[in-house]
C-alpha positions as CSV (number, residue, x, y, z in Angstrom):
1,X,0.0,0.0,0.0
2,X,1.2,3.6,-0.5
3,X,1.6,6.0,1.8
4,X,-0.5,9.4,1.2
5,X,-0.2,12.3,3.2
6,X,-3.1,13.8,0.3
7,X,-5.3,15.4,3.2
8,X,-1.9,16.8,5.4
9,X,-1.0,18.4,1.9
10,X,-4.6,19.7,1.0
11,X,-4.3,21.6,4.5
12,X,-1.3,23.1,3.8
13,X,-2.2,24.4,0.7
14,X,-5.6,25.9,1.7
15,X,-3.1,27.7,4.8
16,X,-1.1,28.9,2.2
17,X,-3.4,29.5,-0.4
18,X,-4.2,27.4,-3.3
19,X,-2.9,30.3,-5.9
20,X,0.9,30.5,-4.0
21,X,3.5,29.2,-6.2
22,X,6.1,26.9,-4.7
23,X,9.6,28.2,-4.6
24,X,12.3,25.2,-5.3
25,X,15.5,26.4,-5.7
26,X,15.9,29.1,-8.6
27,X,12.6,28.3,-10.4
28,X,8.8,29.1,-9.5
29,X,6.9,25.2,-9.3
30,X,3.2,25.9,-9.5
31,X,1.1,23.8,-6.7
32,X,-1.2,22.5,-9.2
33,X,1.9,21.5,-11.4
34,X,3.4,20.3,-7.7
35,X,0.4,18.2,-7.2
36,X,0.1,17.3,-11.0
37,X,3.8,15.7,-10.7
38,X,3.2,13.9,-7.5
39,X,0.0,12.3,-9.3
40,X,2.1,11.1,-12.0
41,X,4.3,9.0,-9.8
42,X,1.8,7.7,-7.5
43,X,-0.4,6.7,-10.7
44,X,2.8,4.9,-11.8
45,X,3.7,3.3,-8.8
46,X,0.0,2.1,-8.9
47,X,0.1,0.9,-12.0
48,X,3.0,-1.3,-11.0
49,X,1.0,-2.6,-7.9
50,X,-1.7,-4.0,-10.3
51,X,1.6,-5.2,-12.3
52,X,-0.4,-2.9,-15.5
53,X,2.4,-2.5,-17.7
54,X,0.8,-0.2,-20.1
55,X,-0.6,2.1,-17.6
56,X,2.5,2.3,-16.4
57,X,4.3,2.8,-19.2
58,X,1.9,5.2,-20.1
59,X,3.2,7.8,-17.5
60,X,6.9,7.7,-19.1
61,X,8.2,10.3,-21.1
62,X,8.8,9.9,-25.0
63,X,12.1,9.5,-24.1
64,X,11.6,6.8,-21.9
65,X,8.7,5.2,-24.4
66,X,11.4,5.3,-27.0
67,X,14.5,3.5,-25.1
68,X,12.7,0.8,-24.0
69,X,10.5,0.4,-27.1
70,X,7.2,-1.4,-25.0
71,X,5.7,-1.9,-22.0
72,X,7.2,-5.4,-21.3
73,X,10.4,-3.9,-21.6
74,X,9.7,-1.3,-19.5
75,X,8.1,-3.7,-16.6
76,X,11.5,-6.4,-16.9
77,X,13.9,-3.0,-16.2
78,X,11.4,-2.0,-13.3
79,X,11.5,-5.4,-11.5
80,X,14.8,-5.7,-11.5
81,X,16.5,-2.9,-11.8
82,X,14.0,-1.2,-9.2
83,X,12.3,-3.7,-6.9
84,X,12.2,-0.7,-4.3
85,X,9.9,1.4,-6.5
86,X,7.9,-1.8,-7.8
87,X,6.8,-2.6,-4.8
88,X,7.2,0.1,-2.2
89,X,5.9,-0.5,1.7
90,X,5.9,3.0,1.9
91,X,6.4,6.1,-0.2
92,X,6.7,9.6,1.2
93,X,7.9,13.0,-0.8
94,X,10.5,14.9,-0.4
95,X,11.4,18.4,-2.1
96,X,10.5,19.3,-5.5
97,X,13.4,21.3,-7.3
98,X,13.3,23.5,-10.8
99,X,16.4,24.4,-11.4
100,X,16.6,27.1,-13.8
101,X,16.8,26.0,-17.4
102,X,16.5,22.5,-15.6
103,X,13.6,20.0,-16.0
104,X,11.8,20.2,-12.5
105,X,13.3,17.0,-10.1
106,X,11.0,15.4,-7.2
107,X,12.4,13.7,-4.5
108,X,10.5,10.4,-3.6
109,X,11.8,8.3,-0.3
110,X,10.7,4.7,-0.6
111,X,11.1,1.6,1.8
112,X,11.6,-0.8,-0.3
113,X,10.2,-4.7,0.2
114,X,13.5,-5.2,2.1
115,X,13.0,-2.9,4.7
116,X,15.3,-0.3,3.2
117,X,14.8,3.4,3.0
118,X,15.7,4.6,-0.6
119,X,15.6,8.4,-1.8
120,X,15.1,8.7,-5.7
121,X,14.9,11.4,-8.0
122,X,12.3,11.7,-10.3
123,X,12.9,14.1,-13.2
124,X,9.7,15.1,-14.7
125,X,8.9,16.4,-18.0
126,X,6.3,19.3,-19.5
127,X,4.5,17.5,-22.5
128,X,3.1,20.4,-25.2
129,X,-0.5,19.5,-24.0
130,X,0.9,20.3,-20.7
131,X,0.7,17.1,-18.5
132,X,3.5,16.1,-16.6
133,X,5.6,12.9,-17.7
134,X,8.5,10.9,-16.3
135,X,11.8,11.5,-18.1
136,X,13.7,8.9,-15.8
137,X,14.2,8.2,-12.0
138,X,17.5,8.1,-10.6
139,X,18.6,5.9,-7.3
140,X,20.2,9.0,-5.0
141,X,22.2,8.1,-2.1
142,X,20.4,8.4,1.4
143,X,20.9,12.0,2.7
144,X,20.8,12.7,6.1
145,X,17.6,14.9,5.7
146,X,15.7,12.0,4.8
147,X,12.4,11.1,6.8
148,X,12.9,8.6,10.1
């Protein structure tokens, strides 16, 4: 099952006010794009729950689509290149960065089916109809700042 804090988040940003942008580093994050990009990765690591390699597939970026060519592809480099993020016991995120001139990066920390706490980092990508799309996920070493 995967861990949520939706209605802790919802709070915040009625406290804040829905319209306030999210600063993240040098670049202005949207909280509708915020939420959009933490929707994409949840509704991936869904899809991988209900092992549903096309949905899953469906939330990768051209780029991705492209390298791996199908969605059975896609699902073998998942399973074992990423058994954390296939089958998380828990799922809680982190910071979500726009570097300037950079695609926007969100930090996703994961305990994996070992027991393990992972961080990764999710680089999302802007599609011209303008949802959100992931343009690859990267295995970042624990930081100290993590969550306990």
């Amino acid at each position: 099952m995967i861990h949520r804090p939706i209605p802790i988040i919802c709070l915040v940003f009625l406290l804040l006010g829905a319209a306030a942008p999210i600063r993240a580093q040098d670049a202005v994050v949207s909280v509708p794009d915020a939420e959009a990009i933490r929707m994409v990765i949840t509704g991936q690591m869904d899809a991988f729950a209900r092992d549903d390699g096309k949905a899953a597939f469906a939330f990768a970026a051209p780029i991705i689509r492209l390298k791996f060519g199908d969605a059975a592809n896609f699902m073998t480099m998942v399973k074992t290149g990423f058994a954390a993020v296939y089958r998380p016991r828990k799922v809680t995120f982190g910071d979500l960065v726009a570097p300037e001139l950079r695609l926007p990066v969100q930090r996703v920390y994961v305990v994996g089916p070992d027991g393990n706490l992972l961080a990764f980092d999710y680089v999302m990508e802007r599609q011209a109809g303008g949802e959100w799309r992931i343009a690859g996920v990267y295995l970042h070493h624990m930081p100290s700042d993590g969550p306990t």
